[in-house]
SERO-4910 file (N, C-alpha, C, O; in steps of 0.05 Angstrom, whole numbers):
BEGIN
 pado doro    nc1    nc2    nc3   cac1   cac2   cac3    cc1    cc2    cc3    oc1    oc2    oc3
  Unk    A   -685  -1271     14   -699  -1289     -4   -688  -1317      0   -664  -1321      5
  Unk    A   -706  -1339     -2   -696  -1369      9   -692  -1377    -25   -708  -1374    -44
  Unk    A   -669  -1387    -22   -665  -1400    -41   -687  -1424    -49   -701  -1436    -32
  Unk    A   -687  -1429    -84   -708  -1451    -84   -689  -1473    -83   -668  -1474    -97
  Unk    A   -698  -1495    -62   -680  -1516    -66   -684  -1546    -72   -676  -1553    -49
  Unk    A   -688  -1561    -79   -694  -1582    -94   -684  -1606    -96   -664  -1611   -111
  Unk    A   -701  -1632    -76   -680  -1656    -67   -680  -1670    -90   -701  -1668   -103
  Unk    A   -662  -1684   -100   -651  -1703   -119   -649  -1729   -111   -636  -1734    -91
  Unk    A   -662  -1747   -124   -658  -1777   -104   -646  -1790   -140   -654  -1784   -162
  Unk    A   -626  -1809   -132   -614  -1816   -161   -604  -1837   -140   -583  -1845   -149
  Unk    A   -608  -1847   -122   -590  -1879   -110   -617  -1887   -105   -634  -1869   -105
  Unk    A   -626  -1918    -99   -638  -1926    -91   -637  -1929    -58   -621  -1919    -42
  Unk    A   -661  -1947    -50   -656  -1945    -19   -634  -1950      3   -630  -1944     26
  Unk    A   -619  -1965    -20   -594  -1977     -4   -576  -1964    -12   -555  -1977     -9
  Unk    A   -573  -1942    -22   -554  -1928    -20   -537  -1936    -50   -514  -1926    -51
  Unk    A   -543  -1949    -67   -532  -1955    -82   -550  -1944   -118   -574  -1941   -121
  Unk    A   -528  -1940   -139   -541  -1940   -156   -516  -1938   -181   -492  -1946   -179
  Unk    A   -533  -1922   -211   -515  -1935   -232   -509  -1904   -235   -526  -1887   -228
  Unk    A   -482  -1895   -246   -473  -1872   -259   -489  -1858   -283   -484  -1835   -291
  Unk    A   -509  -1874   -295   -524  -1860   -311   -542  -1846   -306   -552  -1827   -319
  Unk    A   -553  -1862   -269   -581  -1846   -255   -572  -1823   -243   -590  -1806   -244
  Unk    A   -546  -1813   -227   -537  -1796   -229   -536  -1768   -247   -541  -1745   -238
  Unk    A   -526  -1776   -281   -520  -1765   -297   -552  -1755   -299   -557  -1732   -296
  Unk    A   -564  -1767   -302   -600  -1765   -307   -610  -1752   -291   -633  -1744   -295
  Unk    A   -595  -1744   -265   -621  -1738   -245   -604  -1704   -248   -614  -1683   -243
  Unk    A   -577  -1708   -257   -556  -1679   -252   -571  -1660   -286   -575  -1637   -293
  Unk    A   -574  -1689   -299   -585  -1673   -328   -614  -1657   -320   -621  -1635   -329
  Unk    A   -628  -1673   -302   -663  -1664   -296   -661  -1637   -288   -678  -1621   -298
  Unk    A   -637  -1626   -266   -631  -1603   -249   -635  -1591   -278   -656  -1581   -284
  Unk    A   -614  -1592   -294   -603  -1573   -308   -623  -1559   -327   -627  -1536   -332
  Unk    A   -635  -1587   -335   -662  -1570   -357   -688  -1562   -340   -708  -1558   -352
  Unk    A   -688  -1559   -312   -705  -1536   -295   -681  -1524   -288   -678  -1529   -264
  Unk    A   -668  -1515   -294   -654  -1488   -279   -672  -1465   -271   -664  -1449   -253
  Unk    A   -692  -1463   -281   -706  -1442   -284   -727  -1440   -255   -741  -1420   -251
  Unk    A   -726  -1463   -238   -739  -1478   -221   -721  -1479   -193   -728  -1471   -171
  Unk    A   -701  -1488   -200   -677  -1490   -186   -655  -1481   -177   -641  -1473   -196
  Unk    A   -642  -1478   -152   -625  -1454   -149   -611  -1477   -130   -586  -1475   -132
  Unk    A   -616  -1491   -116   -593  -1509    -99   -600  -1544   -106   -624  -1548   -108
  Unk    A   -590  -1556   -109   -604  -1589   -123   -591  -1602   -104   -568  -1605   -112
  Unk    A   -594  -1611    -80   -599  -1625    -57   -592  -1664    -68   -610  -1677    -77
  Unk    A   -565  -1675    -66   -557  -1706    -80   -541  -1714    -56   -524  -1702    -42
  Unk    A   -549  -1736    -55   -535  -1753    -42   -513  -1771    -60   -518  -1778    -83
  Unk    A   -491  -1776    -47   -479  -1792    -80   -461  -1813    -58   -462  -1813    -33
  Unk    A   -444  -1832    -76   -428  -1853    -59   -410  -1845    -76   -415  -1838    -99
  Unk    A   -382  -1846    -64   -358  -1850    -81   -351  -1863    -96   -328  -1856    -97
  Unk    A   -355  -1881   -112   -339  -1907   -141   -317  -1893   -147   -303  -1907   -162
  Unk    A   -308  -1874   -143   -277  -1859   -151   -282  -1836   -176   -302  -1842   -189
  Unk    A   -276  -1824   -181   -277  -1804   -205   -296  -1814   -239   -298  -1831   -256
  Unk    A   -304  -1789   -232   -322  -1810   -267   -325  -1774   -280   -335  -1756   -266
  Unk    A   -318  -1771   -300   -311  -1753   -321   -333  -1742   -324   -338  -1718   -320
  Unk    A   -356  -1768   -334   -387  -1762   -342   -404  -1749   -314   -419  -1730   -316
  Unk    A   -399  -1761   -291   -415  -1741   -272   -401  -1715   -270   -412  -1694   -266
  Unk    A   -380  -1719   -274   -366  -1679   -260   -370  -1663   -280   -372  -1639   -276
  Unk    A   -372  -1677   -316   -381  -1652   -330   -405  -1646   -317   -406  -1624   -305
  Unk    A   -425  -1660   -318   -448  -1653   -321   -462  -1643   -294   -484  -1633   -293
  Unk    A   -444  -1648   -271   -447  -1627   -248   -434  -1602   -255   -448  -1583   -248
  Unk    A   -409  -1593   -267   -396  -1571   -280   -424  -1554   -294   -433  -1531   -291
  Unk    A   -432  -1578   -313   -453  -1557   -334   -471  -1544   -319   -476  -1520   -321
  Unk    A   -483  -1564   -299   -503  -1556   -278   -505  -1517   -270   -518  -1496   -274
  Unk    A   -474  -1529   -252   -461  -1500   -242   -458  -1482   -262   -465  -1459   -258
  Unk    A   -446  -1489   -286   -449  -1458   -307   -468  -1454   -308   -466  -1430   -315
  Unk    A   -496  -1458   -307   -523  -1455   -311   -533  -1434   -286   -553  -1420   -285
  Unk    A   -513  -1437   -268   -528  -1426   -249   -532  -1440   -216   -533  -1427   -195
  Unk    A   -535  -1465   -221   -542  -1484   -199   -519  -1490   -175   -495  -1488   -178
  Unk    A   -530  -1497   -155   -510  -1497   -128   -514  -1529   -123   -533  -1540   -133
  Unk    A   -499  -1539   -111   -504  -1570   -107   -495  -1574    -77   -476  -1566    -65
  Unk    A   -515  -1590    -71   -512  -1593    -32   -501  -1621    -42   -508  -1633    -63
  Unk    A   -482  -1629    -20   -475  -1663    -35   -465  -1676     -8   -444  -1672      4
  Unk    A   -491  -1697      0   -491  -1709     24   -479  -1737     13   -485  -1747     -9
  Unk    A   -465  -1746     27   -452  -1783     30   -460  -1791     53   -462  -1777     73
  Unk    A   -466  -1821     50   -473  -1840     66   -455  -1837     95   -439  -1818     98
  Unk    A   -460  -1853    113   -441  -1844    144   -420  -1861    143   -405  -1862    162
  Unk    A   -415  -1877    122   -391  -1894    126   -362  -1886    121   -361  -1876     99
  Unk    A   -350  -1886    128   -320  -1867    117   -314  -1877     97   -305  -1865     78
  Unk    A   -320  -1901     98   -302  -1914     68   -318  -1912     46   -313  -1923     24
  Unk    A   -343  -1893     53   -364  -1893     24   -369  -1865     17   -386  -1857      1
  Unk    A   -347  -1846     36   -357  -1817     30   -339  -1807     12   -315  -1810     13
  Unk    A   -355  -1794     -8   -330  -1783    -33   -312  -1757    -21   -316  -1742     -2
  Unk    A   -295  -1760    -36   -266  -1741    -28   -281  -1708    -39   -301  -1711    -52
  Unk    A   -275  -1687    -36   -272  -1665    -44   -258  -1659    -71   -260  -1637    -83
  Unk    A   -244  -1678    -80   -225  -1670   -108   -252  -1683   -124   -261  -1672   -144
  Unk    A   -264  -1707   -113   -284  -1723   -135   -300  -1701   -141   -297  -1698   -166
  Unk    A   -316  -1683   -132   -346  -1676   -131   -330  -1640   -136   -344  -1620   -134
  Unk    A   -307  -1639   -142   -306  -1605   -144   -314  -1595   -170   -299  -1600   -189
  Unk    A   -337  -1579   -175   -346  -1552   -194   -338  -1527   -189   -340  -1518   -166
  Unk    A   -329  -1518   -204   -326  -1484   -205   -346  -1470   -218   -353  -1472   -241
  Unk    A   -357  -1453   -196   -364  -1429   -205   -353  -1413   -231   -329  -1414   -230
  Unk    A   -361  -1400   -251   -342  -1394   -277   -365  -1364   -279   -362  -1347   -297
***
């Protein structure tokens, strides 16, 4: 069975955007869970932010998997400690 999977656009064209459109687009996943099984985001690093990793966390208790692409620049790709959810 193919997973349903579901692109997320929350940066604008340039690659840039605000921590709330994030939060908004991770909140949209969450209330289709029912729709959704992988939520496909591109994100940029700004360094750790509390408000995105809960609400990618809540995501994942819900059920949801998150593909998480960064831009090609080294100095704009987030770390692995930023973007980690657990499975629970």
């Amino acid at each position: 069975m193919v997973p349903r999977l579901r692109p997320v656009k929350v940066l604008n064209k340039n690659g840039l955007g605000w921590s709330t459109w994030i939060i908004a687009g991770i909140g949209w996943v969450a209330a289709n869970v029912d729709t959704i099984e992988v939520a496909s985001i591109s994100l940029r690093d700004t360094g750790f932010s509390r408000a995105e990793h809960d609400a990618i966390q809540g995501a994942v208790d819900l059920g949801v998997a998150f593909a998480i692409a960064a831009p090609a620049s080294a100095s704009s790709r987030p770390s692995p400690s930023s973007w980690t959810a657990t499975a629970r």
